[in-house]
C-alpha positions as CSV (number, residue, x, y, z in Angstrom):
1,X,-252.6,-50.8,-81.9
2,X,-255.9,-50.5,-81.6
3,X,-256.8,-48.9,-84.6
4,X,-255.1,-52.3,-85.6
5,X,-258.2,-54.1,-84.4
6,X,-261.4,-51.7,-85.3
7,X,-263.2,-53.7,-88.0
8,X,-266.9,-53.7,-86.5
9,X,-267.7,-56.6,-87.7
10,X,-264.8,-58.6,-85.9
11,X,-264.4,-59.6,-82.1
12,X,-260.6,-59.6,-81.4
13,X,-259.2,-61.7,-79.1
14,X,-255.7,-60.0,-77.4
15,X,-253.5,-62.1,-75.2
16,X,-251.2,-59.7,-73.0
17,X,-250.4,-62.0,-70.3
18,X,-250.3,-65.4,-69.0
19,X,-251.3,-67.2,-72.8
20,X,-247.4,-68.5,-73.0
21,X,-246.5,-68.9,-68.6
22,X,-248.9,-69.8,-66.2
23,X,-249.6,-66.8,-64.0
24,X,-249.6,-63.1,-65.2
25,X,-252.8,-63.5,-66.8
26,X,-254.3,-60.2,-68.6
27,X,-256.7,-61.0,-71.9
28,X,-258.3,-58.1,-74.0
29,X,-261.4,-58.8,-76.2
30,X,-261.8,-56.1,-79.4
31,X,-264.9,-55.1,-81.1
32,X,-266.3,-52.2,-82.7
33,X,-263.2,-50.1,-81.4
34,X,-264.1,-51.2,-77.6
35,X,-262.3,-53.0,-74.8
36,X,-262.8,-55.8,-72.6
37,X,-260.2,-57.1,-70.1
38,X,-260.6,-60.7,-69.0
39,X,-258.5,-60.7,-65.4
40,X,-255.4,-59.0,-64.1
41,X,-252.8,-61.7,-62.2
42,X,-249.6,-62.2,-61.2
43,X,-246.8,-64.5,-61.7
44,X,-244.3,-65.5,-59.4
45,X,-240.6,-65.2,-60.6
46,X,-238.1,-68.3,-60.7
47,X,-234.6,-68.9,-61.4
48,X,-234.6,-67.2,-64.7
49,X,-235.6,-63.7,-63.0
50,X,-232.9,-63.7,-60.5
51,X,-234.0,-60.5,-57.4
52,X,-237.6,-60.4,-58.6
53,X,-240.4,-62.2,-56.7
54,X,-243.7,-60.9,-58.4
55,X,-244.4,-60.5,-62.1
56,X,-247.0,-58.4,-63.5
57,X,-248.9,-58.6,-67.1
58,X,-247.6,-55.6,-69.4
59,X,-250.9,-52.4,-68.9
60,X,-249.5,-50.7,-71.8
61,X,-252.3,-51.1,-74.5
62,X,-255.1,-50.9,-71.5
63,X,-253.3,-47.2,-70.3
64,X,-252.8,-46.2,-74.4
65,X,-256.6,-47.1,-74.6
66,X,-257.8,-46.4,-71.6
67,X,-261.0,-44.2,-72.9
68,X,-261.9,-47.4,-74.8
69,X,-261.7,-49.8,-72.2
70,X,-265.4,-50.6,-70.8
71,X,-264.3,-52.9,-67.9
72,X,-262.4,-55.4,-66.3
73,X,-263.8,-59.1,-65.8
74,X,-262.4,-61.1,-63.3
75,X,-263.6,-64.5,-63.7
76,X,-262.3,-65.9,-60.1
77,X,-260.0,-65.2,-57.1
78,X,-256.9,-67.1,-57.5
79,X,-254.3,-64.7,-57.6
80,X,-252.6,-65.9,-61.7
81,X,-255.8,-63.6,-62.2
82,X,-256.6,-60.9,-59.9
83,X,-253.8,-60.2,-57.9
84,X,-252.3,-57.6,-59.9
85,X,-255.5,-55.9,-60.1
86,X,-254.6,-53.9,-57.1
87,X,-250.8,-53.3,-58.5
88,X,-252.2,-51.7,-62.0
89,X,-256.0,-50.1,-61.5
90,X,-254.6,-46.7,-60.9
91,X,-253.6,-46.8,-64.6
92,X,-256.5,-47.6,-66.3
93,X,-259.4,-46.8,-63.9
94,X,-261.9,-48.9,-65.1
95,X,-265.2,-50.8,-64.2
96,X,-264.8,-54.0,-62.7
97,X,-267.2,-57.2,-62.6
98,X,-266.6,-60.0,-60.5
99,X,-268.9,-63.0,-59.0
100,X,-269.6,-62.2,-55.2
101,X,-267.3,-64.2,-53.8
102,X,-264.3,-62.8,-56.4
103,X,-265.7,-59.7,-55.8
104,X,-265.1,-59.5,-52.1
105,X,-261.6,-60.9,-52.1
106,X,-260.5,-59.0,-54.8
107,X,-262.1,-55.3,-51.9
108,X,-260.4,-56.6,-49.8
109,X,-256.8,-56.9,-51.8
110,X,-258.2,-53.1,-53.1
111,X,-258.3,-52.1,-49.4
112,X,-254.9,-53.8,-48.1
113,X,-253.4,-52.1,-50.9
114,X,-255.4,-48.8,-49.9
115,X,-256.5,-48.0,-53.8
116,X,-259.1,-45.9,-53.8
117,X,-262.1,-45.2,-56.4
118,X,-262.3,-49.0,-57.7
119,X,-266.2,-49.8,-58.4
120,X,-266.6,-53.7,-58.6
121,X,-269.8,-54.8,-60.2
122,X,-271.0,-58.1,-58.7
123,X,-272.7,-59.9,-61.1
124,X,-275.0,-63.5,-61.0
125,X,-273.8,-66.2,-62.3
126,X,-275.5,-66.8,-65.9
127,X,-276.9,-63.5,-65.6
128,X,-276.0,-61.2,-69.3
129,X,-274.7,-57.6,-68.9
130,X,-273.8,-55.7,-71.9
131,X,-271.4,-52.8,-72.5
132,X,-271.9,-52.0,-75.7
133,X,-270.7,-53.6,-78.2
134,X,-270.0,-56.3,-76.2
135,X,-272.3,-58.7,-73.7
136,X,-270.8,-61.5,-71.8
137,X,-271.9,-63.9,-68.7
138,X,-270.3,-65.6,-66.4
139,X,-270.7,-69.5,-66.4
140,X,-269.8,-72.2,-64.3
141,X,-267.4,-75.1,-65.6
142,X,-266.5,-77.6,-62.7
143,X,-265.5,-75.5,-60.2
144,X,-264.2,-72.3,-61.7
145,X,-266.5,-69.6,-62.9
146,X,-265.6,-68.3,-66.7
147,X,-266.9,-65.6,-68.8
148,X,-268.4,-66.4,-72.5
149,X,-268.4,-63.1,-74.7
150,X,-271.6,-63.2,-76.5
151,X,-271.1,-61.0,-79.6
């Protein structure tokens, strides 16, 4: 799929969770053949999945593309879109960015869950990291921190 998405000139935006439900929330952006996930959430099953409680966003093009995949951004704590993170790391093993507060809810669901090796980067609010070819912030809105890709 990816070599779907490798125009350099383009920034690709890939929806593989929570764009049609809420919960399960696992975004990708593309550009110049590199990849950014934008949080990792769970859903929480009804009627029509009868025996299942928790549902988890689909890993398969972060695993397929794993040595293309520059980090993980979770843009807040609420659990539509970190608490899979914990459930699906081991997979994909990359860098994670958080806020501070994000960043110490989603160690602790690390350690409860006893996964090991997961770096979280805490980063400022309105402060600019780049991983090539991408840069991003975060950003407040009301009372939710986002993150603005900055191609």
């Amino acid at each position: 799929m990816l070599t779907t998405l490798s125009r350099q000139d383009a920034l690709y935006f890939v929806p593989l969770g929570g764009a049609e439900q809420f919960g399960v929330n696992l975004n990708v952006y593309v550009a110049g053949g590199k990849m950014l996930a934008v949080d990792c959430g769970i859903g929480f099953a009804d009627e029509r999945f009868p025996g299942i409680d928790l549902l988890l966003p689909d890993p398969a093009l972060l695993q397929d593309n794993k040595d293309n995949l520059v980090g993980m951004f979770i843009t807040h704590a609420h659990e539509d879109h970190i608490g899979a993170v914990a459930h699906l790391w081991s997979r994909f093993k990359c860098p994670l960015y958080a806020t501070p507060f994000t960043a110490a809810i989603l160690q602790k669901k690390l350690d409860e869950h006893n996964v090991k090796g997961a770096r979280i980067t805490v980063v400022q609010m309105n402060e600019e990291l780049s991983l090539i070819p991408l840069r991003f912030m975060f950003c407040r809105y009301r009372t939710l921190s986002l993150m603005r890709v900055l191609c």
